[in-house]
N, C-alpha and C positions, 0 to 999 in steps of 0.2 A: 475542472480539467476535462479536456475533451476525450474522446471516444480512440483510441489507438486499434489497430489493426497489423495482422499480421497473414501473409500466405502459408497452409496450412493443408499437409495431404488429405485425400478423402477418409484415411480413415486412423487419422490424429486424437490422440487417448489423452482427453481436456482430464480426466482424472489423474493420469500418472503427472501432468503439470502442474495441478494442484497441489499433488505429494511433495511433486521437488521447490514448489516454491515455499512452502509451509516448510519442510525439512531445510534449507536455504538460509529463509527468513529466523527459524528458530537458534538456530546457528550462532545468529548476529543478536541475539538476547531479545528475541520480538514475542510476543504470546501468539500463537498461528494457529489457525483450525479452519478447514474448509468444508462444505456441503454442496451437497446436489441440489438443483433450483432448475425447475423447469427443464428444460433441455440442453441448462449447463451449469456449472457451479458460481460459487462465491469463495474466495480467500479472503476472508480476516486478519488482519495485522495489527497489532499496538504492542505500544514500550512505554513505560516510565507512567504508568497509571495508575498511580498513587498518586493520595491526597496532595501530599506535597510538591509534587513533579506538576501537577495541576494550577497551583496556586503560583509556582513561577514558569509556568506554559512550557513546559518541556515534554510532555505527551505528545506522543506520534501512534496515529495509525488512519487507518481507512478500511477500506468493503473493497477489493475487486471484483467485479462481476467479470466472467469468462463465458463467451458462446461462441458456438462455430454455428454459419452460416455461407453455405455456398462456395465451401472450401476457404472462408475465411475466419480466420479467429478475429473475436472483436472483444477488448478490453474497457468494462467502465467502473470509474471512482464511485464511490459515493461516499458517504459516512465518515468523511472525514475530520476530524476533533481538529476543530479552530476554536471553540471557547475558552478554553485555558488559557492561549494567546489574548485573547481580547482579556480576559481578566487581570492575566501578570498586565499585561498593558495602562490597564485602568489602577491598577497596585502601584506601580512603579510612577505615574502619573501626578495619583495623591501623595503615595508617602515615601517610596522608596526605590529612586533610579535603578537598583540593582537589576529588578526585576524586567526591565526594559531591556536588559543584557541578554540576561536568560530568554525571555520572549521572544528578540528578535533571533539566537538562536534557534527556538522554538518552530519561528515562525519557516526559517531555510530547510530544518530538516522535515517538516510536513509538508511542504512546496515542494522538494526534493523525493520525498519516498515515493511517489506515482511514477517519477520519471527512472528511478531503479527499479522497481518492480517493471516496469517496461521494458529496460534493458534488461534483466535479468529473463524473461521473456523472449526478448529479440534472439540470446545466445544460445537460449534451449531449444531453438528450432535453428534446423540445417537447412542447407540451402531449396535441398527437395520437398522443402513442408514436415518434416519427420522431426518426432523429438528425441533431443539429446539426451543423454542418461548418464 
């Protein structure tokens, strides 16, 4: 997933963002925790990471990284749990269609969650770069 970006005033509090997205995310049943990283943080998010949510690829989460530069915020993925998919996939493959169900499930809402936390994102910031609260 690529790199998003957002205009952001000179003096945009990336920690009160992190709160609201963690507070947010927690909300909708996600495990959420963020830290400070260099000159900006990380958001962690995952659901359904348990064993068995695993073996039919229903896990969801990722890493946001968050940094401001040049009065801009700039948002990146990373760590995103695609294994579980390829497993249920490979399950469902040898013995059991169901899990091909679940997977490709699996598969929308982890293709899906970057593009919410983006949005959700895009709405905590006003049109002056200020965050919403």
């Amino acid at each position: 997933m690529s790199t998003k970006s957002f205009m952001v005033s000179a003096n945009f509090n990336l920690q009160a963002l992190a709160e609201k997205l963690c507070h947010t995310y927690s909300q909708r049943g996600y495990s959420a925790k963020w830290n400070n990283f260099g000159t900006g943080v990380f958001v962690e998010l995952s659901k359904n990471d348990d064993t068995f949510n695993k073996v039919i690829g229903l896990c969801e989460g990722l890493r946001a990284n968050l940094t401001i530069n040049n009065g801009w915020l700039y948002v990146n993925y990373t760590d995103q749990k695609w294994t579980d998919k390829i497993i249920a996939f490979l399950i469902g493959w040898l013995c059991c269609w169901l899990t091909w169900i679940s997977c490709g499930i699996g598969l929308y809402r982890q293709y899906d969650l970057g593009n919410n936390i983006s949005n959700t994102i895009q709405m905590s910031i006003d049109p002056t770069g200020n965050l919403v609260i």
